[in-house]
C-alpha positions as a LaTeX table, in Angstrom:
\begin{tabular}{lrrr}
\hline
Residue & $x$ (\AA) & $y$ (\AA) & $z$ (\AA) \\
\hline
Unk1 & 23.43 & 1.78 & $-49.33$ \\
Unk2 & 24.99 & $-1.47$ & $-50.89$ \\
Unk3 & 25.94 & $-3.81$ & $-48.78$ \\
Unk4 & 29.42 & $-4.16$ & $-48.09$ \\
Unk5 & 31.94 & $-7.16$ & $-49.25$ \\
Unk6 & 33.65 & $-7.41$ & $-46.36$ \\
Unk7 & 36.00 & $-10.50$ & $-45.52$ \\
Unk8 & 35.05 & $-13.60$ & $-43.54$ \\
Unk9 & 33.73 & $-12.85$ & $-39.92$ \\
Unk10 & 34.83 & $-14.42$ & $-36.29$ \\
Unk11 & 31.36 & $-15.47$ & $-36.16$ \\
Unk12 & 28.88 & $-15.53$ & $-38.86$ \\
Unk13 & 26.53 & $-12.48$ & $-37.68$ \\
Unk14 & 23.61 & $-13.69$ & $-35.76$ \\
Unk15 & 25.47 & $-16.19$ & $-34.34$ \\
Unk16 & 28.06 & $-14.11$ & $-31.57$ \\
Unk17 & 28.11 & $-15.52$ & $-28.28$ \\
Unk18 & 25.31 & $-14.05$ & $-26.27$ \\
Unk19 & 24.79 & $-13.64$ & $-22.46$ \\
Unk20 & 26.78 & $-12.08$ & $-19.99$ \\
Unk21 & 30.14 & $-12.80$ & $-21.18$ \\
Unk22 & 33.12 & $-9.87$ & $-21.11$ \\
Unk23 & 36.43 & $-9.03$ & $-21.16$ \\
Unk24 & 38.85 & $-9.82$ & $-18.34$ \\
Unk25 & 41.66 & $-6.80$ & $-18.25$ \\
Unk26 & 44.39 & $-6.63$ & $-16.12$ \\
Unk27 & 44.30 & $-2.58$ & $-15.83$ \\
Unk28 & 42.11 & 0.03 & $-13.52$ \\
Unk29 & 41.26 & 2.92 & $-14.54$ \\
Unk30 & 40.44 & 4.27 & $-11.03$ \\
Unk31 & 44.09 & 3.98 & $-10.80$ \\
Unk32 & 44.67 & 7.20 & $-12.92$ \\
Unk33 & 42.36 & 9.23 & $-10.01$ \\
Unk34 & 45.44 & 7.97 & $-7.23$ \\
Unk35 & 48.21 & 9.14 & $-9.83$ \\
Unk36 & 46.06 & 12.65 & $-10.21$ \\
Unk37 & 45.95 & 13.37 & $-6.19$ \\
Unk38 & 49.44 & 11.69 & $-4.94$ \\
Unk39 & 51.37 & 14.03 & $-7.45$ \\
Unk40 & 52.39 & 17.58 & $-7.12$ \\
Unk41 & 50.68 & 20.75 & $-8.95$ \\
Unk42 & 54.04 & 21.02 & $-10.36$ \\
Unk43 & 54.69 & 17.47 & $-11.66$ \\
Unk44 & 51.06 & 17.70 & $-12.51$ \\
Unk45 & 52.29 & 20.43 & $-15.24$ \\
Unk46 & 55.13 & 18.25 & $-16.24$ \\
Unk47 & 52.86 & 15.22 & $-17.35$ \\
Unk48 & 49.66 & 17.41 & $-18.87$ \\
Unk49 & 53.02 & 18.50 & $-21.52$ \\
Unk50 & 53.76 & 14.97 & $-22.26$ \\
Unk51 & 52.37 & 12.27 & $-24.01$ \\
Unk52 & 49.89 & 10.88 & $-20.76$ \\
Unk53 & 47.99 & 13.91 & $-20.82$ \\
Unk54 & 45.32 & 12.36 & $-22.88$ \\
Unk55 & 45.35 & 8.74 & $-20.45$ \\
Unk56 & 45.31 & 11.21 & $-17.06$ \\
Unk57 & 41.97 & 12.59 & $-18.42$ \\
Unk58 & 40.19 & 8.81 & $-17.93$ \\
Unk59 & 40.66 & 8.59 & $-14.70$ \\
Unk60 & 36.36 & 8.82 & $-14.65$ \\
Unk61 & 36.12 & 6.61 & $-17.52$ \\
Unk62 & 34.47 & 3.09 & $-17.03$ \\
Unk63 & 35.84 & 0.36 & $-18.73$ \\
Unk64 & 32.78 & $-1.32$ & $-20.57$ \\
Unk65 & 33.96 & $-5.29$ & $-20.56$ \\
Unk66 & 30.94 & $-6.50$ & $-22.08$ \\
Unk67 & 31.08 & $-3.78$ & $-25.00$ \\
Unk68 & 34.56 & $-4.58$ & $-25.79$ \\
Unk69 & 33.63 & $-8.23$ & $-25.88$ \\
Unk70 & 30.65 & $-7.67$ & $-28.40$ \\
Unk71 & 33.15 & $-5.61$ & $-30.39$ \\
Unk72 & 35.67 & $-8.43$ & $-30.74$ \\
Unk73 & 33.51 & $-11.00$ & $-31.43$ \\
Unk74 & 32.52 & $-8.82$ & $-34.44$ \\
Unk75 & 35.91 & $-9.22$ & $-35.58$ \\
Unk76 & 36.91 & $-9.61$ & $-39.09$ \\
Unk77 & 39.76 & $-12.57$ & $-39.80$ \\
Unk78 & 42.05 & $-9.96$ & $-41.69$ \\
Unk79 & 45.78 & $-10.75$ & $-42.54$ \\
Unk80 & 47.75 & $-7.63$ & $-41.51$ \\
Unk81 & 49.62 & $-8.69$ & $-37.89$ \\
Unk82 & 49.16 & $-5.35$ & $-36.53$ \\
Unk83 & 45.67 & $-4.36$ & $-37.57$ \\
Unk84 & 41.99 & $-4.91$ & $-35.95$ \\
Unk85 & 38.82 & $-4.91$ & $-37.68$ \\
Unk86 & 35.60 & $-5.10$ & $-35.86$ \\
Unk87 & 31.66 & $-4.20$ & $-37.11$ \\
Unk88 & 29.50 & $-1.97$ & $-35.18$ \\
Unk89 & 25.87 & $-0.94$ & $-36.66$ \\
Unk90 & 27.12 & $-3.04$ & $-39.90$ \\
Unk91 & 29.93 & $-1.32$ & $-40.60$ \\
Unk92 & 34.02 & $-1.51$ & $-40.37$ \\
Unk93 & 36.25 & 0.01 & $-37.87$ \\
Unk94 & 39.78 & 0.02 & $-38.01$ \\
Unk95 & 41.70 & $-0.32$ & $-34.78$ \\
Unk96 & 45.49 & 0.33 & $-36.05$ \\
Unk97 & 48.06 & 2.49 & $-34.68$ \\
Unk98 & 47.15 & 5.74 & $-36.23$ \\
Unk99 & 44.02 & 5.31 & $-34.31$ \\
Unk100 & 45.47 & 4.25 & $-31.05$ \\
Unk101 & 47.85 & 7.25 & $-31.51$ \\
Unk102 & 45.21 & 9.74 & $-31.65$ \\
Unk103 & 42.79 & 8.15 & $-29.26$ \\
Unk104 & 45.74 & 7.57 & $-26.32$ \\
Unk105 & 47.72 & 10.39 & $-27.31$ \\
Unk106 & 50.13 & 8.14 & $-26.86$ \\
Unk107 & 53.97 & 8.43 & $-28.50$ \\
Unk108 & 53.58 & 5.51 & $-31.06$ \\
Unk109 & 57.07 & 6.00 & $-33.35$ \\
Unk110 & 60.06 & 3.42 & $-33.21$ \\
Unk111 & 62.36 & 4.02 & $-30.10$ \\
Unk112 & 65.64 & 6.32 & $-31.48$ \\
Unk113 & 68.03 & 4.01 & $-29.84$ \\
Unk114 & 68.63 & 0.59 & $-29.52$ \\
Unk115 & 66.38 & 0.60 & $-26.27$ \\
Unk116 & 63.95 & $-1.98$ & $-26.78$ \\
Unk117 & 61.66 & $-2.34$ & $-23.75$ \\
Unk118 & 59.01 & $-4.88$ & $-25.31$ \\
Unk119 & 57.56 & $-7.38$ & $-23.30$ \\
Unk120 & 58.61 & $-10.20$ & $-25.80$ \\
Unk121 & 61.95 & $-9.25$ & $-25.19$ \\
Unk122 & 64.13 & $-10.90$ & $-22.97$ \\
Unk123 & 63.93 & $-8.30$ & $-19.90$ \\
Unk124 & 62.42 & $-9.30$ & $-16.66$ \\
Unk125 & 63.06 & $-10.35$ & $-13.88$ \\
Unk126 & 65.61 & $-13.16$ & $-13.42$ \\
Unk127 & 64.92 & $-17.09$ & $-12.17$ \\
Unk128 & 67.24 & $-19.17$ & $-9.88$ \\
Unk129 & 65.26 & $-22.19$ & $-8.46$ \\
Unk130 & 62.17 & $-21.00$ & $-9.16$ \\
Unk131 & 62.96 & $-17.61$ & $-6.74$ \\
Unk132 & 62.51 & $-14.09$ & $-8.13$ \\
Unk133 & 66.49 & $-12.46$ & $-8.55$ \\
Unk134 & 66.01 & $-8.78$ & $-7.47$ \\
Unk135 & 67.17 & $-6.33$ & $-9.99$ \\
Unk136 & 70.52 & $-4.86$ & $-8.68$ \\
Unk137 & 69.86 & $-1.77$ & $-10.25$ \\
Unk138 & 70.31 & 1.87 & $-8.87$ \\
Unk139 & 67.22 & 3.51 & $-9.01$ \\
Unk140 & 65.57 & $-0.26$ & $-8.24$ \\
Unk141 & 67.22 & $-0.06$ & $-5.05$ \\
Unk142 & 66.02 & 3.67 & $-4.05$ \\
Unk143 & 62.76 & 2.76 & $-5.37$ \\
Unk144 & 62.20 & $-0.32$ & $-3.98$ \\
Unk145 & 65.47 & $-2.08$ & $-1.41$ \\
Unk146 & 65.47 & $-5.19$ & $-0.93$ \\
Unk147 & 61.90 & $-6.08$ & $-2.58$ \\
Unk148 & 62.15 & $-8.71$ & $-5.08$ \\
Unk149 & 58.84 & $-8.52$ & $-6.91$ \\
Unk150 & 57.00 & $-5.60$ & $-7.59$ \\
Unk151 & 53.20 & $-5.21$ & $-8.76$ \\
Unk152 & 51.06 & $-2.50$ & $-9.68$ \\
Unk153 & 49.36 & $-3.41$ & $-6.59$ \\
Unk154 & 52.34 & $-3.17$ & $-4.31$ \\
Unk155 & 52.65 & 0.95 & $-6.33$ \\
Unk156 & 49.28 & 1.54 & $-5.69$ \\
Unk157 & 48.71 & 0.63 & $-2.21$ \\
Unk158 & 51.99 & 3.50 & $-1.96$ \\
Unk159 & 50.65 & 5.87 & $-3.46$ \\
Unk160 & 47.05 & 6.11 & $-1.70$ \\
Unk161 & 49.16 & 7.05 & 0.97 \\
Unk162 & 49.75 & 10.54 & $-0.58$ \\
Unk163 & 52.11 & 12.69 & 0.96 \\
Unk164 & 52.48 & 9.95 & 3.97 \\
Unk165 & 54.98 & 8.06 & 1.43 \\
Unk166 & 58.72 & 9.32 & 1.26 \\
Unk167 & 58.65 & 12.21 & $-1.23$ \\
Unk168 & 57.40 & 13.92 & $-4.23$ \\
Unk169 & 60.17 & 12.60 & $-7.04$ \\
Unk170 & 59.56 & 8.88 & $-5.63$ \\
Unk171 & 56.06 & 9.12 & $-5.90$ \\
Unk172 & 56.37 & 10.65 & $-9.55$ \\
Unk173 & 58.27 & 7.45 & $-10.42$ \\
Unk174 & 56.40 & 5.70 & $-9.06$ \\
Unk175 & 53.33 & 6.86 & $-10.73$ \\
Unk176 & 54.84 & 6.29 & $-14.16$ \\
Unk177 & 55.88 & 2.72 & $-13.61$ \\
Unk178 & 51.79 & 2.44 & $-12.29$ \\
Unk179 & 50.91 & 4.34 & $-16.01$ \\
Unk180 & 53.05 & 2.25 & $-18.07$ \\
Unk181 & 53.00 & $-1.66$ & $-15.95$ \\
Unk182 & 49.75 & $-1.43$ & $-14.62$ \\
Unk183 & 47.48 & 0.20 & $-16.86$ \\
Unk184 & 49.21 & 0.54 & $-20.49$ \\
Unk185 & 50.98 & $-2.69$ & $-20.35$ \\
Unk186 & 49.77 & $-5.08$ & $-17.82$ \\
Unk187 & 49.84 & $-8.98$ & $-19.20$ \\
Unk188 & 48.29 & $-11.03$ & $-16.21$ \\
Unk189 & 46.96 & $-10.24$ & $-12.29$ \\
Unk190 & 50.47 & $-10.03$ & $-10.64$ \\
Unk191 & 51.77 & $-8.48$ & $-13.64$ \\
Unk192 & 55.48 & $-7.72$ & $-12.37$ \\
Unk193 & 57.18 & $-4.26$ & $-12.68$ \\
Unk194 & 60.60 & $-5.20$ & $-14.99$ \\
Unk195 & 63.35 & $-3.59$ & $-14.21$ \\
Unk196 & 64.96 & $-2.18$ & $-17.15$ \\
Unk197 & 61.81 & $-0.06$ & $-16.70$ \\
Unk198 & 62.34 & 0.71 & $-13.54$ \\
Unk199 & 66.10 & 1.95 & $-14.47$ \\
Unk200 & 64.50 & 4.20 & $-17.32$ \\
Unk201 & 62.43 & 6.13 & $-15.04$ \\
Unk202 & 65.62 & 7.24 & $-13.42$ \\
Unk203 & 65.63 & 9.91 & $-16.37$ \\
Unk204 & 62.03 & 11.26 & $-16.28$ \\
Unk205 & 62.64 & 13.08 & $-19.50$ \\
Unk206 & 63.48 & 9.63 & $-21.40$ \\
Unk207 & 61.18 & 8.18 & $-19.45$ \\
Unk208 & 58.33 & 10.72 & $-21.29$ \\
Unk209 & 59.64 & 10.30 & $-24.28$ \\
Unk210 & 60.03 & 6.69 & $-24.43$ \\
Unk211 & 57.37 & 5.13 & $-26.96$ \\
Unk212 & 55.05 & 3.22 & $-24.40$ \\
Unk213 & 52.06 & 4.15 & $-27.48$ \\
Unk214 & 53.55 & 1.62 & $-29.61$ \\
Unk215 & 54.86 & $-0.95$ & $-26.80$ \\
Unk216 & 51.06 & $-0.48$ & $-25.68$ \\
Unk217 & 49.40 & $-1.41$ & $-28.76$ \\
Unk218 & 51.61 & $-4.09$ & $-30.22$ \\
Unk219 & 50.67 & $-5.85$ & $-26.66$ \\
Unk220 & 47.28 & $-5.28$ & $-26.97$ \\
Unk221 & 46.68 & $-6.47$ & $-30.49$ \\
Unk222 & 48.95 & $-9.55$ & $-30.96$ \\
Unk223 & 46.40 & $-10.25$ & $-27.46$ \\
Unk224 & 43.55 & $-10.02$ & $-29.37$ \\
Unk225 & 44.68 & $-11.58$ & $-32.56$ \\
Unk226 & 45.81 & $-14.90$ & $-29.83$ \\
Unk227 & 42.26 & $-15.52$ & $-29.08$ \\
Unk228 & 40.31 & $-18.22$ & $-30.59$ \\
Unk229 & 36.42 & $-18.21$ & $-31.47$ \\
Unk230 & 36.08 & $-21.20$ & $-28.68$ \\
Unk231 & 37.59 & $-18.60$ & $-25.93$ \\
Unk232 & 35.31 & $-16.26$ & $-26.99$ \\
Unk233 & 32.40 & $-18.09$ & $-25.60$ \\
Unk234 & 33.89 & $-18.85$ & $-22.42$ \\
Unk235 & 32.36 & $-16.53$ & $-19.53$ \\
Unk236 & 35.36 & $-14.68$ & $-19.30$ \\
Unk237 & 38.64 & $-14.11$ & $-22.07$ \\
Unk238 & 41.70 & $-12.81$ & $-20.76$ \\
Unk239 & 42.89 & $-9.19$ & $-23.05$ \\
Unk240 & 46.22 & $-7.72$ & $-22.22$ \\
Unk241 & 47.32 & $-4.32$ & $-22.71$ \\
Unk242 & 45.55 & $-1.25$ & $-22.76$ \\
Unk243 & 41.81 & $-2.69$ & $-24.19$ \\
Unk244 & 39.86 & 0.21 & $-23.49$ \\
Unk245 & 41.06 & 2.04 & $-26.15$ \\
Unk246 & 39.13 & $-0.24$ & $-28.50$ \\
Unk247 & 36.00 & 1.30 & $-26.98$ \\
Unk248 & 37.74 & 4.87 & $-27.30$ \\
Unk249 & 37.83 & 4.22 & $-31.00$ \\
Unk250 & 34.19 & 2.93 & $-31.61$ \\
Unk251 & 33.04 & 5.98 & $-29.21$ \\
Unk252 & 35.10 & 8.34 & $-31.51$ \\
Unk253 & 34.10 & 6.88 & $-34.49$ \\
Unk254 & 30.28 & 6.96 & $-33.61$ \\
Unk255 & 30.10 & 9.71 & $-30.94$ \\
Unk256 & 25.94 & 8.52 & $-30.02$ \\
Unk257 & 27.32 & 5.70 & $-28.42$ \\
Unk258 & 28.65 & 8.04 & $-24.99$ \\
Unk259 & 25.90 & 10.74 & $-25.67$ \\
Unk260 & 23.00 & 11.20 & $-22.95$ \\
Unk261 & 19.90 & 10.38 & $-24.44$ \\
Unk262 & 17.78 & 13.56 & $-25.29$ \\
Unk263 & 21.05 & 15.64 & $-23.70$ \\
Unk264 & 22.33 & 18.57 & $-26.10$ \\
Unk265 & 26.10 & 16.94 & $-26.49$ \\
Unk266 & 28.02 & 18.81 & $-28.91$ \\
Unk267 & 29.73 & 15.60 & $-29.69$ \\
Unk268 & 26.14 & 14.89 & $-32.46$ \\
Unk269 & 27.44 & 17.82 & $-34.13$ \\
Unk270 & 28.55 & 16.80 & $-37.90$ \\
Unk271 & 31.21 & 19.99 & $-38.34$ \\
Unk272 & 33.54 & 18.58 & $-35.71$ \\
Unk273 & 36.86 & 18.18 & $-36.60$ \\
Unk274 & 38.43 & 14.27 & $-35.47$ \\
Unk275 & 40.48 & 16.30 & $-32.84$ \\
Unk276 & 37.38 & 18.07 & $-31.39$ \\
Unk277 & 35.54 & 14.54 & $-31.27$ \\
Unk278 & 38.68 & 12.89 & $-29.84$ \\
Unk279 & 38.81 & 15.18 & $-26.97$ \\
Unk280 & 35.25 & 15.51 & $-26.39$ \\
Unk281 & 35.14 & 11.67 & $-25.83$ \\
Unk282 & 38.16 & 11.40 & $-24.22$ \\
Unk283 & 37.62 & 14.34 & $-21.90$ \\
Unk284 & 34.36 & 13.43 & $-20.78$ \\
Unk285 & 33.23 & 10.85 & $-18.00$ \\
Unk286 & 33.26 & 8.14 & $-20.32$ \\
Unk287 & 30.15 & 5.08 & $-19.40$ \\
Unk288 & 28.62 & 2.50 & $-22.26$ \\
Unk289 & 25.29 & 1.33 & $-21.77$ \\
Unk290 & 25.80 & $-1.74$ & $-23.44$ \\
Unk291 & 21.58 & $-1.66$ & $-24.29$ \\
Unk292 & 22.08 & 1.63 & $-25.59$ \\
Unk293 & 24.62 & 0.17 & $-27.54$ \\
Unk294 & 22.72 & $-3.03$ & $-28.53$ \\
Unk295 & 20.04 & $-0.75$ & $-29.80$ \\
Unk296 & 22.15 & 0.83 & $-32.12$ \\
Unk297 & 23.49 & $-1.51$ & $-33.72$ \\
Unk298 & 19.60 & $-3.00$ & $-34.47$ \\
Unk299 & 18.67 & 0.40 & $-35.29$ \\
Unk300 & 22.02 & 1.20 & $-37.72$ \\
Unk301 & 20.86 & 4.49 & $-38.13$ \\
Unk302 & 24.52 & 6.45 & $-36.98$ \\
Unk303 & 26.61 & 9.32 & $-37.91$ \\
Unk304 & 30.15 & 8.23 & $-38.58$ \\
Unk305 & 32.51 & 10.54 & $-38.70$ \\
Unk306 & 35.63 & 11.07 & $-41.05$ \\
Unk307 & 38.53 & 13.74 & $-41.14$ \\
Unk308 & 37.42 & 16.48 & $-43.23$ \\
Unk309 & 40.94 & 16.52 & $-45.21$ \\
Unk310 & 40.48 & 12.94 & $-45.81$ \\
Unk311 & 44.08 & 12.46 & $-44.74$ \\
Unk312 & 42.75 & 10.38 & $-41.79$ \\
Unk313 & 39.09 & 8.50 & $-41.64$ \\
Unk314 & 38.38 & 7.49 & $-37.88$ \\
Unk315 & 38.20 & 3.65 & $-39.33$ \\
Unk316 & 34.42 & 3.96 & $-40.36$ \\
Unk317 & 33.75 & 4.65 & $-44.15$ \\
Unk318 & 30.78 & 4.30 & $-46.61$ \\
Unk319 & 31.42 & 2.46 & $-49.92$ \\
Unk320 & 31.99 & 5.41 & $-51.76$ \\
Unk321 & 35.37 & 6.25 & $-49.67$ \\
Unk322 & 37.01 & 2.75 & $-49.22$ \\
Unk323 & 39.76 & 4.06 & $-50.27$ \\
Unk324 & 40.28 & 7.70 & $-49.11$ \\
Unk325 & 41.53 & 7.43 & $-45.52$ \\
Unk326 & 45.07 & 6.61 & $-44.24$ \\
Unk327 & 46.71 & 7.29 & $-40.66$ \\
Unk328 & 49.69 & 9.47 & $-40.21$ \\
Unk329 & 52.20 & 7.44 & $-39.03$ \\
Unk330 & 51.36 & 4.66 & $-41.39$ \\
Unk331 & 50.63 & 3.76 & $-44.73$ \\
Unk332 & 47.13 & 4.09 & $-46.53$ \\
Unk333 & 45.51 & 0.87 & $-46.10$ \\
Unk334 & 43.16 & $-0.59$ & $-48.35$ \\
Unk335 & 39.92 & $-2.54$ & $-47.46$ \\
Unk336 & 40.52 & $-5.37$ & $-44.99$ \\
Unk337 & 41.06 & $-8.87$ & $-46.71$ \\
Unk338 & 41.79 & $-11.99$ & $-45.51$ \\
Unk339 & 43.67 & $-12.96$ & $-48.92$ \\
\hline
\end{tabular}
């Protein structure tokens, strides 16, 4: 097949930073595994009918963060503020939010009301000399008293105490504010729990309907899009937000990447739907052998997949359909350019 045009790379390819270099995320997935034993069968019911069904499922998934590092330094410098493009095996894959949407299961539409719970908003925790101002808050103070800074550590150390810590709504709260400020939305180590948060999960059903999807995601790729080619070949480069779902989207989009080698996966089949792929990934112990990985991409011999309507390409295409897929909740977007 023709080569792609395809615009102008982080790095010219060949020349990626090499060694041992990764990722540094601010989330833990093991996490997810404390939510799934601290909470009740029925509460358990309540959240497998809302929009973290998909994220309670990767509780077993490990967060590759030397894949996701090869990935982004395969980035291409596009234009579009709220759009990713990385190369794997030669070709493109779109990271927007039609494909975090589907791979998160995530709500990803505007908030209905003027709530706006963004971390580059002015919420937070308030500053007098340099001393954290508690939030005065009801629910804060059921939640939390007199505490005046709360982590996702301080929440998990809670709730590994099961049943042993006050009772089944609290730890439900609790467990969202652990879903949504420690794993979908962290920004640093001590990543601190903001308040107006903690006064939405006072209403659990606003709380579930809330768009953290698109909170998520905007956090995650105006991270990315920060970083510089020089930090990229630093040992380490800090991502925040919810990173792993830029492996979730590769692994969707070229299923032989989580597949056993010689196992009978059903995920090699070609007549999967995107939906059947999606969950297979997502539902499945998710590990990245990042040689496996390294051989494919020498090898380029994959199976990509698309949506069989066309109305939605998982972000890999041949030259033939550069124009044929679009995402649901956004417009049809046309091959990445850095004009």
């Amino acid at each position: 097949m023709e080569e792609l045009k395809l615009p102008e790379r982080l790095f010219h390819t060949g020349f990626e930073p090499s060694g041992r270099k990764r990722i540094n995320s601010y989330f833990n997935l093991r996490w997810i595994e404390v939510i799934n034993q601290c909470i009740s069968t029925e509460q358990k019911e309540i959240l497998a009918d809302s929009q973290f069904r998909q994220i309670l499922h990767m509780g077993q998934h490990t967060f590759s963060v030397m894949f996701v590092h090869q990935l982004l330094c395969k980035q291409l410098v596009t234009r579009k503020l709220y759009e990713l493009w990385w190369t794997f095996a030669g070709k493109p894959i779109r990271f927007g939010i039609g494909e975090y949407e589907l791979v998160t299961g995530l709500n990803c539409y505007k908030a209905t009301n003027n709530t706006c719970l963004g971390r580059n908003s002015m919420g937070g925790h308030r500053k007098k000399k340099g001393k954290y101002v508690p939030c005065d808050g009801a629910v804060w103070r059921s939640l939390f008293g007199s505490e005046d800074k709360i982590t996702p550590e301080w929440i998990i150390t809670r709730l590994a105490m099961g049943a042993k810590y006050k009772d089944a709504d609290t730890r439900l709260r609790l467990a969202l504010l652990l879903l949504v400020e420690g794993i979908l939305c962290p920004t640093c180590m001590a990543t601190t729990v903001r308040p107006e948060v903690v006064e939405l999960v006072g209403d659990i059903d606003a709380f579930l309907k809330y768009p953290w999807g698109r909170e998520s995601f905007i956090l995650t790729v105006r991270s990315v899009k920060a970083r510089t080619p020089a930090q990229y070949t630093n040992d380490t480069t800090a991502v925040q937000g919810f990173a792993h779902a830029i492996i979730l989207v590769t692994a969707c989009c070229c299923p032989q990447i989580v597949a056993e080698p010689g196992g009978d996966s059903e995920l090699g089949d070609e007549e999967l739907t995107i939906e059947e792929i999606v969950k297979g990934v997502c539902g499945s112990s998710l590990k990245i052998n990042v040689v496996t990985t390294r051989n494919l991409e020498l090898t380029g011999q994959l199976s990509f997949y698309k949506h069989e309507e066309g109305v939605w390409w998982l972000t890999i295409f041949d030259k033939t359909n550069v124009n044929n897929f679009s995402s649901p909740s956004m417009p049809s977007p046309s091959m990445p350019t850095n004009t």
